[in-house]
N, C-alpha and C positions, 0 to 999 in steps of 0.2 A: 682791859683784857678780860676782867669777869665779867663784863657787855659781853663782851663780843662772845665767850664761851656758853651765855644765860640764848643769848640769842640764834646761836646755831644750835644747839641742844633742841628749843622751841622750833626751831625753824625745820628741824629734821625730825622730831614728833609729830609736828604739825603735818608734814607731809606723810609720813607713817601711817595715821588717822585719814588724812585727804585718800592715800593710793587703796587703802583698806576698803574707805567708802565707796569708790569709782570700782575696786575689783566686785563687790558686791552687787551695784548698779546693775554693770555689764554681767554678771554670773545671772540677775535676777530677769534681765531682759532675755538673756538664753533659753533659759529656763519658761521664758512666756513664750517663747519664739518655738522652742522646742514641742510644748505640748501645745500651744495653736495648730504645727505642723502634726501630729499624732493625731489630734481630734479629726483634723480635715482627714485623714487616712481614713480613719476609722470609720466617720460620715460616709465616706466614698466606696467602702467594703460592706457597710450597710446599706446601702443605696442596690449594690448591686446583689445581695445576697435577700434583699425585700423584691427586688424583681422580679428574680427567680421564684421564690416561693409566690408570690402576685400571679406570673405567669401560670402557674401549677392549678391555683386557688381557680383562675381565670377556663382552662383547661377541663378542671373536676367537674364546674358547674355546667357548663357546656354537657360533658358526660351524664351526669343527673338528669338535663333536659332531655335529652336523649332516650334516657330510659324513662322518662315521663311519657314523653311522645309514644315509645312501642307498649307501654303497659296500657295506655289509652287506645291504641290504635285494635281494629278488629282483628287484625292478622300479627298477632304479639306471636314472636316463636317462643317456642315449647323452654329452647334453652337462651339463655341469656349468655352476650359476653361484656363485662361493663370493662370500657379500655380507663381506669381509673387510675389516678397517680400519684404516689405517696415516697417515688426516690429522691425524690428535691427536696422533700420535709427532710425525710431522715436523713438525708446525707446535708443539709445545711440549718438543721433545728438546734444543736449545739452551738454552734456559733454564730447565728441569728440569736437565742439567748443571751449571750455573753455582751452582742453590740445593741442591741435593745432597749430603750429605757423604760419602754412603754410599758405597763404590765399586761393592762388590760388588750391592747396588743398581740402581745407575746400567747395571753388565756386563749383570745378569739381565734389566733390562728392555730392552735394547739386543737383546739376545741373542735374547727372544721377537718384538720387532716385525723382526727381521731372519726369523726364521722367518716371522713371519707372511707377509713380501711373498716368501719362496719359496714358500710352500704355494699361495701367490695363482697366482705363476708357473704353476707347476704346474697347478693345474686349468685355467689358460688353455694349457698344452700340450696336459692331453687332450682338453680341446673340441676344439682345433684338429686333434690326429692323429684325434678319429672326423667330424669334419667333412671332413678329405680322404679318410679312408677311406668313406667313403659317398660324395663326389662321385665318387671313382676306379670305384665300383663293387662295393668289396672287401665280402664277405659277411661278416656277423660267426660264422658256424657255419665259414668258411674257419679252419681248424687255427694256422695263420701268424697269422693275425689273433688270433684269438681267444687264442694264447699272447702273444700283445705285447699285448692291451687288458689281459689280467690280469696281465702283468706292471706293466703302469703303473697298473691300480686298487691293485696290494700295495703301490708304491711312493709314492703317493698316498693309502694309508690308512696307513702308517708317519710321513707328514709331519704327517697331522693328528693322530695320534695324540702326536706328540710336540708339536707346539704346544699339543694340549689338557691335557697332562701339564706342560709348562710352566707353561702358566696357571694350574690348580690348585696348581703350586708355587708361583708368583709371592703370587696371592690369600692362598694359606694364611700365607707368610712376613710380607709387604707388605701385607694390603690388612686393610679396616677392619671394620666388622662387620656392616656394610649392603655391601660385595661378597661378602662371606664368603655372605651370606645368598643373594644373588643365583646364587654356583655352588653352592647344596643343601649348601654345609662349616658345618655350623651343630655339630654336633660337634667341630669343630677349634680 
C-alpha cells in the first residue's frame, strides 16, 4: 500500500513536470511561429513601402535630367517648372524608418529627398529672380544680368546634377530590377 501510494504520487509529478514541459514546447513553438509570421508582414510592408519611395527616387532623377537637358539646351525658357516629388517621402519616411534596418539606407534616401526639395527651391528662385527681373525691366543682354542669370543656371545645373547622380547611385545600390530598368542601368 505505501508502493502503491510512493508510486502514484511519482507517477502524477512526473506527469505534472512531463505536461509543464510539453505546454512550454508548444507555447515556445507559437511563439517562433508567431513572430516568423510578424517578420514576413513586416518584410512585405517594406517591400512595398521601399517601392514606392524607389519609384519617386526613380521619378526625381528623370526630373533632374530634364532640367539638365533645358539648362544646356539654347532655348532654356526664362521660367523653369521642375515637376519634383517629395509626397511619397513624406508621407511614408516615418514608417519606412521604423521597418528599416539599414541605416546607411535609411541616411541615403533621406539625403536624396532632402536634395530633392532644394533643387525644388531652387528652380522656384529662378523663376522668381527672372520673373522680377523682366517685371523691373532688366534686359537679359544687360552684362549684370546676364552674369547673375548664369551664375544661377551653373548653380542650378550643379544641384541637378548631383540629385541625378544621387539617384543613379541610390537605383544602382537599392533598387530592384524593374527601377534599374526604368533609369537605362540594365548593365549594372
Amino acid at each position: 500500500m505505501a508502493w502503491s501510494f510512493i508510486v502514484q504520487t511519482l507517477s502524477g509529478v512526473v506527469a505534472v513536470f512531463i505536461g509543464i514541459w510539453l505546454a512550454l514546447v508548444v507555447e515556445r513553438r507559437r511563439k517562433t511561429e508567431d513572430t516568423a509570421e510578424r517578420d514576413a508582414l513586416q518584410l512585405a510592408e517594406y517591400e512595398r513601402v521601399i517601392d514606392s519611395i524607389l519609384g519617386s527616387v526613380v521619378k526625381n532623377t528623370a526630373e533632374a535630367k530634364r532640367i539638365l537637358r533645358l539648362l544646356d539646351s539654347t532655348h532654356c525658357p526664362r521660367l523653369l517648372h521642375a515637376d519634383l516629388e517629395t509626397a511619397v517621402w513624406y508621407a511614408s519616411h516615418g514608417h519606412f524608418t521604423s521597418l528599416c534596418r539599414n541605416v546607411d539606407q535609411r541616411v541615403i534616401l533621406s539625403q536624396f529627398f532632402d536634395d530633392v526639395r532644394r533643387l525644388a527651391s531652387f528652380v522656384d528662385f529662378r523663376s522668381d529672380l527672372q520673373a522680377q527681373m523682366t517685371t523691373q525691366g532688366r534686359r537679359a543682354d544687360d552684362a549684370d544680368v546676364f552674369q547673375l542669370s548664369k551664375e544661377v543656371d551653373k548653380h542650378l545645373a550643379a544641384l541637378a546634377e548631383d540629385l541625378r547622380f544621387t539617384g543613379v547611385m541610390v537605383i544602382t545600390d537599392h533598387g530592384k530590377a524593374v527601377h534599374k530598368r526604368l533609369m537605362g542601368l540594365t548593365g549594372v
